[in-house]
N, C-alpha and C positions, 0 to 999 in steps of 0.2 A: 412347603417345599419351594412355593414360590420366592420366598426372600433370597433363601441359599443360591438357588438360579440366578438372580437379579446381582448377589456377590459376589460370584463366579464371574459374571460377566462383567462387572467393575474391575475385579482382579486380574483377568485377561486384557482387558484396555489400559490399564494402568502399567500392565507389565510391554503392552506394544508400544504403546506411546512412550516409555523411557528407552526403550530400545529405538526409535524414532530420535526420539532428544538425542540418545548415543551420537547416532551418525551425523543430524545438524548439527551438533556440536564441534565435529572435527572438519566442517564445512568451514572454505576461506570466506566466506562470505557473512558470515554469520560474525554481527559485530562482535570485538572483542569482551566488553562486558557481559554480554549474554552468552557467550561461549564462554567465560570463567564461571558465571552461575551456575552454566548447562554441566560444565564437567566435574561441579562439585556436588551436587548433585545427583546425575546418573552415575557419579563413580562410586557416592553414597550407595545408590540402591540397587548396583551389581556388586558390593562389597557383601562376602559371606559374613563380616562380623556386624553387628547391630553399635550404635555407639552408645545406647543404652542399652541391653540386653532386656529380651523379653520376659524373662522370668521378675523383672522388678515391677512391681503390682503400679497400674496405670502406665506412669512414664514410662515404660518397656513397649507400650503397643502403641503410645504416643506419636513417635515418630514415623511408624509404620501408617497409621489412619489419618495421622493428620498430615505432618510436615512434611512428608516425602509427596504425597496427593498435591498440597497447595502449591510446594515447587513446584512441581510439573506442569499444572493452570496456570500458573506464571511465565512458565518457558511457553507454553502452548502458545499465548499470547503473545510472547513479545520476538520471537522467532519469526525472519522474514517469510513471504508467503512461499517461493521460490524453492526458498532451502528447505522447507518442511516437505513439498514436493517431492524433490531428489532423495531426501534424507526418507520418505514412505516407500518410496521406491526400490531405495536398498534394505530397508528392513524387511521387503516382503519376500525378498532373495536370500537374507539372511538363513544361514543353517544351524550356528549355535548361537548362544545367547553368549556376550562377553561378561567376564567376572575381571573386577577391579581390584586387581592383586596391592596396587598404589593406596586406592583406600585403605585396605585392609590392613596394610601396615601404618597407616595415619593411625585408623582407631585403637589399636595395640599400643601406638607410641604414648598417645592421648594416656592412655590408662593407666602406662607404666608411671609416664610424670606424676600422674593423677594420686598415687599409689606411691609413690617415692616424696612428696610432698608430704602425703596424710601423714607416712611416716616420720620427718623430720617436725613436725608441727606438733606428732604427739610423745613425740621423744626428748621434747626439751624440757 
């Protein structure tokens, strides 16, 4: 039971610290390159669609264990000290979690292309 605890508590900090990233992100201070990573990213991981779906064996849980985690070590890092400050501050005030309506139409667009391509590629 101890590991499931120990994942639990990974999944709890992972989920504050992107809600964290949320807010430095729309922080003026926060240079612009790292606020274009920060909000492609945390818009990623408040989007309810996955851009590989988890149901596809491996690469479905991929992005979830891997790619989304090492973003956010990236942001954690390269985030002024200042704005991470402010940006802990308002998340701890925070009452609902936001959801990335803009993603979520990305990854749908993504798919459709994705899916209107395969088509004409195997229709010729």
């Amino acid at each position: 039971m101890r590991g499931i605890d120990t994942l639990k508590a990974w999944a709890r900090s992972l989920k504050q610290h992107t809600l964290i990233l949320w807010f430095a992100a729309r922080d003026r201070r926060t240079p612009w390159p790292v606020r274009l990573l920060a909000l492609v990213i945390v818009a990623y991981a408040f989007s309810p669609i996955d851009l590989i779906p988890d149901f596809i064996p491996v690469l479905g849980l991929l992005d979830d264990l891997l790619l989304l985690p090492l973003g956010i070590a990236l942001l954690l890092r390269l985030m002024p000290p200042a704005v991470m400050e402010t940006a802990r501050q308002a998340a701890a005030q925070a009452t609902e979690r936001p959801v990335s309506r803009g993603a979520t139409v990305a990854v749908v667009a993504l798919w459709v292309l994705a899916i209107v391509l395969l088509w004409r590629w195997l229709s010729k």
